[in-house]
MIDOSE-1310 file (N, C-alpha, C; in nm, 2 decimals, decimal comma, always signed):
residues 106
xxxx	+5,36/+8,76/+11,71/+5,50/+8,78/+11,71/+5,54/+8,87/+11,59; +5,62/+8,94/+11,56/+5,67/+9,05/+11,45/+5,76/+8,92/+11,40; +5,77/+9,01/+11,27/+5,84/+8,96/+11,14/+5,99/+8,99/+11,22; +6,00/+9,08/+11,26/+6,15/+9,10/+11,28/+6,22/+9,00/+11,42
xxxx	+6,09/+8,95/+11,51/+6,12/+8,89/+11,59/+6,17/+8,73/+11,50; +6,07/+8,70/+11,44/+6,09/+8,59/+11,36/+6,23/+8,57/+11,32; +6,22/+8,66/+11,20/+6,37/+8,68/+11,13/+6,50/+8,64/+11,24; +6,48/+8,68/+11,35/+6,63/+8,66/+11,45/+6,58/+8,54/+11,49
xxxx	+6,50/+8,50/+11,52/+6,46/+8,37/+11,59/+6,53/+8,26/+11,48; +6,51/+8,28/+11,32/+6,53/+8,22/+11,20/+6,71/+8,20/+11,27; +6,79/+8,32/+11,25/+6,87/+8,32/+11,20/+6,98/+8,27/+11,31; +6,93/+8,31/+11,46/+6,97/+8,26/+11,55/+6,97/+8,08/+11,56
xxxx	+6,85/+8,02/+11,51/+6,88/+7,85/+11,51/+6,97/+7,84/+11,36; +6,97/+7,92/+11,26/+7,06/+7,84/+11,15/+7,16/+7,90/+11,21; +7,26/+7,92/+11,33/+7,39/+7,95/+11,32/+7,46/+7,91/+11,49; +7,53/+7,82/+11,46/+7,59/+7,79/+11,62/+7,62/+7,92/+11,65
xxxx	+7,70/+8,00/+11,60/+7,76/+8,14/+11,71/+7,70/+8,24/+11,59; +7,62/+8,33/+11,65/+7,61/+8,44/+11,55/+7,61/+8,54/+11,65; +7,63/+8,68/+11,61/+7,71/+8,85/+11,67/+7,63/+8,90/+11,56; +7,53/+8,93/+11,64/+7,50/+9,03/+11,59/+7,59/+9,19/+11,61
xxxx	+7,61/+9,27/+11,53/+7,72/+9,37/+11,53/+7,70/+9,52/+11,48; +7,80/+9,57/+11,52/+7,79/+9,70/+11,42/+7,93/+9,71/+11,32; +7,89/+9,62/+11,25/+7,97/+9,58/+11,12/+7,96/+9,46/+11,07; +8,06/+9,45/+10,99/+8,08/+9,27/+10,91/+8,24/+9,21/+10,97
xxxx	+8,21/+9,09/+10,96/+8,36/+9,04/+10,98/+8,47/+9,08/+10,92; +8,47/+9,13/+10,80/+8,55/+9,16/+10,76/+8,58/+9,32/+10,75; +8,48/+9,36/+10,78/+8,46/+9,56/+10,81/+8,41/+9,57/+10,94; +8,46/+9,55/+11,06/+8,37/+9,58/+11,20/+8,40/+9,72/+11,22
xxxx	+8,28/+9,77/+11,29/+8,30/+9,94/+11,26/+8,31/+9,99/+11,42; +8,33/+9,89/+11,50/+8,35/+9,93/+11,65/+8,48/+9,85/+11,71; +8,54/+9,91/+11,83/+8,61/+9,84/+11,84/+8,55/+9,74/+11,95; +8,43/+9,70/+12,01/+8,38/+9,62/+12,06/+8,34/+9,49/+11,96
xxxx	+8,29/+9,52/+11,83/+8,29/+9,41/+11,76/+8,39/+9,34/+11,73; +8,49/+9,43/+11,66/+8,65/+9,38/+11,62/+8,69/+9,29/+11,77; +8,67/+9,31/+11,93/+8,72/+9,22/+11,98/+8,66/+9,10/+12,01; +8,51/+9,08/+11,95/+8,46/+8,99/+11,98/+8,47/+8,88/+11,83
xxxx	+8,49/+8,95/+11,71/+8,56/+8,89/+11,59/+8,69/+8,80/+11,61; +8,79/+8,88/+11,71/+8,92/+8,83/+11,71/+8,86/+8,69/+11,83; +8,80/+8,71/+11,95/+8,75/+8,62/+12,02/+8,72/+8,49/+11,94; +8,62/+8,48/+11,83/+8,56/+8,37/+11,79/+8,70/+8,33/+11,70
xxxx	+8,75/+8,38/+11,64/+8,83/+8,37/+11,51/+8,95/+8,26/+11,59; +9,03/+8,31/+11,72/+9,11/+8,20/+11,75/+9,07/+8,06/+11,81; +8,90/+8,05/+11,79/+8,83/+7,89/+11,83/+8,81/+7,80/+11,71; +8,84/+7,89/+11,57/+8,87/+7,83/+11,44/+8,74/+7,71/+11,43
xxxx	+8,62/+7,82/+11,50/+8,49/+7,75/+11,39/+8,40/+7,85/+11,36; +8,34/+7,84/+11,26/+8,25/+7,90/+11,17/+8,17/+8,00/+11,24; +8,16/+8,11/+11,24/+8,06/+8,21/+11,30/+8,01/+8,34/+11,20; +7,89/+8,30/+11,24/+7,83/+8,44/+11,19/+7,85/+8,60/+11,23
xxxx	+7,86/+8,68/+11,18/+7,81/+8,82/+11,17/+7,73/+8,89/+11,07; +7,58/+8,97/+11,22/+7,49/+9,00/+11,10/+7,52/+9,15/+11,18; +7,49/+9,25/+11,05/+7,56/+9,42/+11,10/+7,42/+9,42/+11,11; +7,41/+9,50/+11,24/+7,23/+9,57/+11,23/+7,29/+9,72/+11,30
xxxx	+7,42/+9,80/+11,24/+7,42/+9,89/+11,27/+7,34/+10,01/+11,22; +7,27/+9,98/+11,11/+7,17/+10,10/+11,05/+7,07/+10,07/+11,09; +6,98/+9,94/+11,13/+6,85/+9,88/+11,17/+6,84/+9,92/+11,25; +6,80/+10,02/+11,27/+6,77/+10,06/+11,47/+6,61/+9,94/+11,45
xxxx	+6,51/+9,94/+11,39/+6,44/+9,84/+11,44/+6,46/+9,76/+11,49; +6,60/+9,65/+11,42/+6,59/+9,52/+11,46/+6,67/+9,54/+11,59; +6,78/+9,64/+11,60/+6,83/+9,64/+11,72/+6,77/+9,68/+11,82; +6,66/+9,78/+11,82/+6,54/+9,77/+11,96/+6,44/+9,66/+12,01
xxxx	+6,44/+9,56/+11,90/+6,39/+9,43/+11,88/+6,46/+9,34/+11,95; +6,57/+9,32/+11,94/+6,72/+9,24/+11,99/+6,73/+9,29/+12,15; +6,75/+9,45/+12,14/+6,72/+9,45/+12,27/+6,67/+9,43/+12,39; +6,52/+9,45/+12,34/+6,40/+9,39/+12,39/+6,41/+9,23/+12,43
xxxx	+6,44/+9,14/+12,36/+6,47/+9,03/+12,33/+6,57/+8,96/+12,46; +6,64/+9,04/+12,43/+6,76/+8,96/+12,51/+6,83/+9,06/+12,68; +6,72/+9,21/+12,68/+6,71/+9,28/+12,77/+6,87/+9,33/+12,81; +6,96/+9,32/+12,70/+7,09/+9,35/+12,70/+7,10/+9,50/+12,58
xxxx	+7,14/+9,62/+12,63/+7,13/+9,74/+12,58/+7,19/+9,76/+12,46; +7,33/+9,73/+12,44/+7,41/+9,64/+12,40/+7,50/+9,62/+12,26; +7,56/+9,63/+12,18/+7,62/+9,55/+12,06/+7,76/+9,53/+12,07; +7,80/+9,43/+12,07/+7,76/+9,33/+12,00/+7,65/+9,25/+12,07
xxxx	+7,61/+9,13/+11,99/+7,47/+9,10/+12,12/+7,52/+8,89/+12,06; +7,59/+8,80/+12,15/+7,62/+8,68/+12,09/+7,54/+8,59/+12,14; +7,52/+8,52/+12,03/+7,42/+8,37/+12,05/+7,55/+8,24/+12,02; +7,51/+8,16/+12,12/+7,57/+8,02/+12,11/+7,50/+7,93/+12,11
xxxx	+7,46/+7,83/+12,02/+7,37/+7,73/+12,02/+7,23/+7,82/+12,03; +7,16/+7,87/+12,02/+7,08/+7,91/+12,02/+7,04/+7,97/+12,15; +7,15/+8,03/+12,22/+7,13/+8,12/+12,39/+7,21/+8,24/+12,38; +7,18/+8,32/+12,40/+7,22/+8,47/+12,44/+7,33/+8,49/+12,55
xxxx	+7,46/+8,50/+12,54/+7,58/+8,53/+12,61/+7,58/+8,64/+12,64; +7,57/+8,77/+12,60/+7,56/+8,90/+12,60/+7,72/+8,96/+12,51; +7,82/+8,97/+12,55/+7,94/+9,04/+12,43/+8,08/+8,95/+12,54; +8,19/+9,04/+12,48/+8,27/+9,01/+12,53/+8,32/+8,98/+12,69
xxxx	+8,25/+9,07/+12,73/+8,25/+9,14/+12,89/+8,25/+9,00/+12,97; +8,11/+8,93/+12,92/+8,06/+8,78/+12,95/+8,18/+8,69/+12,93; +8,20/+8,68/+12,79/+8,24/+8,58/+12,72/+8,39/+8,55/+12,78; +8,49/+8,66/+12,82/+8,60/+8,66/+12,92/+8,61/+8,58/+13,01
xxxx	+8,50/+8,58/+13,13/+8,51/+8,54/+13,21/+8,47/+8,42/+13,18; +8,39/+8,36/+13,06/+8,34/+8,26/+13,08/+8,48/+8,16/+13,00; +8,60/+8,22/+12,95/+8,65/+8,20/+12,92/+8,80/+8,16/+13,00; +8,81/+8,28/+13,11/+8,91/+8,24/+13,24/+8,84/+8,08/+13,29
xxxx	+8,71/+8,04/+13,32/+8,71/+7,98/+13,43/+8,64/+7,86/+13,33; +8,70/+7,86/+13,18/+8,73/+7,69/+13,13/+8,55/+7,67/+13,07; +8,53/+7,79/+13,08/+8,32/+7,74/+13,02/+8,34/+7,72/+12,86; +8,39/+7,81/+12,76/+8,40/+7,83/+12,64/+8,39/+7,65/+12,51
xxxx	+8,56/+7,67/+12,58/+8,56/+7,49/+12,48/+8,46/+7,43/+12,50; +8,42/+7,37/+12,64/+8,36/+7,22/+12,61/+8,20/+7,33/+12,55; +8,12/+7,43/+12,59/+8,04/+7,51/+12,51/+8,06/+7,51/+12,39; +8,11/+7,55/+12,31/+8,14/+7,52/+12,17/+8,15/+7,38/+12,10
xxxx	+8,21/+7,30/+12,20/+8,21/+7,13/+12,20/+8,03/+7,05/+12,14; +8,02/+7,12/+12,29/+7,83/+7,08/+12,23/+7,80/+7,15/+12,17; +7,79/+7,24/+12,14/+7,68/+7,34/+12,00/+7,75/+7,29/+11,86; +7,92/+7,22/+11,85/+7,93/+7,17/+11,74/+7,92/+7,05/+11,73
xx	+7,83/+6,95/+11,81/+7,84/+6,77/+11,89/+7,97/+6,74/+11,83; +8,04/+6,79/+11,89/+8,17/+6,70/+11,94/+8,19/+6,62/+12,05
C-alpha cells in the first residue's frame, strides 16, 4: 500500500465528514467546494477540509480510490458519498440526518 494511500485512509477514520477539496473552509477556490462547505455548515457539526488542489498525487490516489474523477471527493463515517450531486438527492429523500445521527452516535 503507498504512503499516500495510508495518509487518506489515516485521515478519513479521524474525521466523521471530511472533503477533500480544492481549497480550505475558509478559502474554497471552486465553486463546487463552496457548495459543499455551505452544505455541511447548515448540519452545524464539525467537518473537515483537506485542499489537495496542488497534490495532483494525492488526488490521482483519491481518484483511484474512490473511482470518482472528481473534487470535491466526501467521506461520512468512514464511506465515500461522492460531492454534492450525490449528497442532494440523498438529502431530498430524508438519508442525510439520521446518516450524520450515526457517524455522530446519536
Amino acid at each position: 500500500m503507498s504512503t499516500i494511500e495510508d495518509e487518506i485512509k489515516t485521515e478519513v477514520e479521524a474525521n466523521k465528514i471530511l472533503i477533500y477539496a480544492k481549497g480550505t473552509k475558509e478559502q474554497p477556490q471552486c465553486g463546487f467546494t463552496m457548495e459543499t462547505i455551505q452544505f455541511f455548515s447548515k448540519y452545524e457539526r464539525p467537518f473537515e477540509v483537506i485542499d489537495v488542489l496542488h497534490n495532483t498525487e494525492k488526488r490521482e490516489v483519491l481518484s483511484q480510490m474512490t473511482d470518482w474523477p472528481t473534487l470535491p471527493k466526501v467521506f461520512i463515517n468512514g464511506e465515500f458519498y461522492g460531492d454534492t450531486d450525490i449528497l442532494d438527492k440523498m438529502e431530498e429523500n430524508g438519508e442525510i440526518d439520521p446518516l450524520l445521527k450515526t457517524a455522530f452516535g446519536e
